[in-house]
C-alpha positions as CSV (number, residue, x, y, z in Angstrom):
1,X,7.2,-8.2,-49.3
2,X,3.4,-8.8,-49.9
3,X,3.4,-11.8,-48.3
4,X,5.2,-10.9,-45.3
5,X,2.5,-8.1,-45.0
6,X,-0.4,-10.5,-45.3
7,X,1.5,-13.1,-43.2
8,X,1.9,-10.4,-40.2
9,X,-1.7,-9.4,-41.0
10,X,-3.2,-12.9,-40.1
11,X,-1.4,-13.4,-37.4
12,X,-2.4,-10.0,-36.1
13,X,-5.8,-11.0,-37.1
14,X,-5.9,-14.3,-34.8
15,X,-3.9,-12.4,-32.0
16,X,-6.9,-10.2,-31.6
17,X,-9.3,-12.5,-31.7
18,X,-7.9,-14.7,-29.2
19,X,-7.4,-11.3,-26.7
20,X,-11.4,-10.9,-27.4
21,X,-12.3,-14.4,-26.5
22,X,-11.7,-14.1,-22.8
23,X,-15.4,-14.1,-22.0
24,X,-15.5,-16.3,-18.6
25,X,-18.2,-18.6,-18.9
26,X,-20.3,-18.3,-15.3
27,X,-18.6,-15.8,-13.3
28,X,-18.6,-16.2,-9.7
29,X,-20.7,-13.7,-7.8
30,X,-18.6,-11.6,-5.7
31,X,-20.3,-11.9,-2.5
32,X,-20.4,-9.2,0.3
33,X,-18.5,-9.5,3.3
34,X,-20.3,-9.7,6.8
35,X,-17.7,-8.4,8.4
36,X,-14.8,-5.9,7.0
37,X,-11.5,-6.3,9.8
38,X,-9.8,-2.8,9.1
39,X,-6.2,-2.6,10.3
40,X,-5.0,1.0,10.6
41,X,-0.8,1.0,11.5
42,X,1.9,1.6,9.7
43,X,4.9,-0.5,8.3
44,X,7.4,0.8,10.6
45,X,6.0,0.2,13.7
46,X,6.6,-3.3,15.7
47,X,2.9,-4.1,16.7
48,X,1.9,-3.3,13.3
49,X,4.1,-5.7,11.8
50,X,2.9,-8.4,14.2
51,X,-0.5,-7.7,13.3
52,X,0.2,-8.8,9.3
53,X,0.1,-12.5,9.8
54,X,-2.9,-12.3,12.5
55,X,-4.3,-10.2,9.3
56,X,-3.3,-13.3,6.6
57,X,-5.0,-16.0,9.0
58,X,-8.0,-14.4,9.5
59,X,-8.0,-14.0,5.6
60,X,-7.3,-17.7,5.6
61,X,-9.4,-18.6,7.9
62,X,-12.6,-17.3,6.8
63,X,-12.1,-16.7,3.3
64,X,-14.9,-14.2,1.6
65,X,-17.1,-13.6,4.6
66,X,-15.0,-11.5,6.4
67,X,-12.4,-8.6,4.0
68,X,-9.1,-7.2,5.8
69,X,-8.0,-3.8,4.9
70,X,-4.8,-2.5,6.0
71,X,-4.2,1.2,5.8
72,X,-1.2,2.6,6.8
73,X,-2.0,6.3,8.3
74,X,1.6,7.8,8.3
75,X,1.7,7.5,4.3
76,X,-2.2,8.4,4.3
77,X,-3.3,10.4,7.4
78,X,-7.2,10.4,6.3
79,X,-7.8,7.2,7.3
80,X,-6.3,8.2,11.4
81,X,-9.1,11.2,11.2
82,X,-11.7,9.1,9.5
83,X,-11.6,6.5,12.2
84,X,-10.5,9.1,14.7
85,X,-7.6,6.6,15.9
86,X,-6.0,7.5,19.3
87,X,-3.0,4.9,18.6
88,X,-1.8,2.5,15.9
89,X,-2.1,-0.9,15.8
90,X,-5.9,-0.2,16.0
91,X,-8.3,-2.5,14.6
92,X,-11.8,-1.6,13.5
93,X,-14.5,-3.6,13.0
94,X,-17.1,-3.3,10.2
95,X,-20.7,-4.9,10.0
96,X,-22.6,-5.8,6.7
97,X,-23.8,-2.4,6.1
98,X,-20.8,-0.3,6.8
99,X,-20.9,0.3,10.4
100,X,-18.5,-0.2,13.3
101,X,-19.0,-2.5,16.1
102,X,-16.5,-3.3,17.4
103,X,-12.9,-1.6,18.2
104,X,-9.4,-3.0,19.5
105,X,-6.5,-0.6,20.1
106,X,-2.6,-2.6,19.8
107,X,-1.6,-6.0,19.1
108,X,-4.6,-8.3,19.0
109,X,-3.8,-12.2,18.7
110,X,-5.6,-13.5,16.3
111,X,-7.2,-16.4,18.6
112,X,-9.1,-13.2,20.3
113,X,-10.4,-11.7,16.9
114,X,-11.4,-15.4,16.2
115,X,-13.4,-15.7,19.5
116,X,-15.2,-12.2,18.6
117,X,-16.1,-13.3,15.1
118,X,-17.2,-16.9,16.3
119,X,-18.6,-16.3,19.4
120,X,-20.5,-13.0,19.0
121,X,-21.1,-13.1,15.1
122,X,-21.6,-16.4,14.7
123,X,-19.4,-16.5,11.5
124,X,-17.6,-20.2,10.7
125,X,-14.5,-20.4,9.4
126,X,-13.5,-22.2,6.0
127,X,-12.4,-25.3,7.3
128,X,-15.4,-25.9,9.7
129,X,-18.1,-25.7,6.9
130,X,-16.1,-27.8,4.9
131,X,-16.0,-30.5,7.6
132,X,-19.6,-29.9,7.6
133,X,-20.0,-30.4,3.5
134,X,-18.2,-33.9,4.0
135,X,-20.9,-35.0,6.5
């Protein structure tokens, strides 16, 4: 019985130690967005649900520098009176430092967000600056 106490001790023992050991050797800075894509809609609703893969390929498309929110306003109305939406899909746009820019109200293809954020901002996508890192 001793034994199987000291036995289920060290493995306790080395258990915890191994939980502690997850220090992570050079963490990656997380690195603010330029731009923040805010989708307010709601699941239900058709435009809104053609807006969620124009929301996963701007995700994909420029990785960290721009961050898509999605916020559905019939389960949480603060976010209609916050950005005092007239309509859903509406999609609003978010600078460095917190302020809006730019606004869109229904569907909006994602080749016309891409032209806003390439043409006016100036913001390149993931695969162009890795094109550019192979040169």
């Amino acid at each position: 019985m001793k034994r199987n106490i000291v036995i289920l001790s060290i493995i306790l023992l080395v258990v915890a130690l191994f939980a502690a050991d997850k220090t992570v050797s050079n963490p990656k800075p997380k690195v603010k967005p330029r731009v923040t894509f805010i989708e307010l809609g709601s699941v239900n609703c058709i435009p809104c649900k053609q807006m969620k893969p124009v929301m996963a390929e701007i995700e994909k498309e420029y990785g960290d520098k721009i961050e898509v929110i999605f916020h559905d306003v019939n389960k949480d109305r603060q976010w209609a009176s916050t950005y005092k939406i007239k309509l859903i899909p509406t999609q609003v746009f978010l600078d460095k430092k917190g302020k809006e820019f730019f606004r869109h109200e229904g569907f909006y293809p994602a080749k016309d967000i891409m032209k806003l954020v390439d043409n006016q901002l100036g913001i390149k996508r993931v695969e162009a600056i890795k094109a550019e890192d192979k040169k």
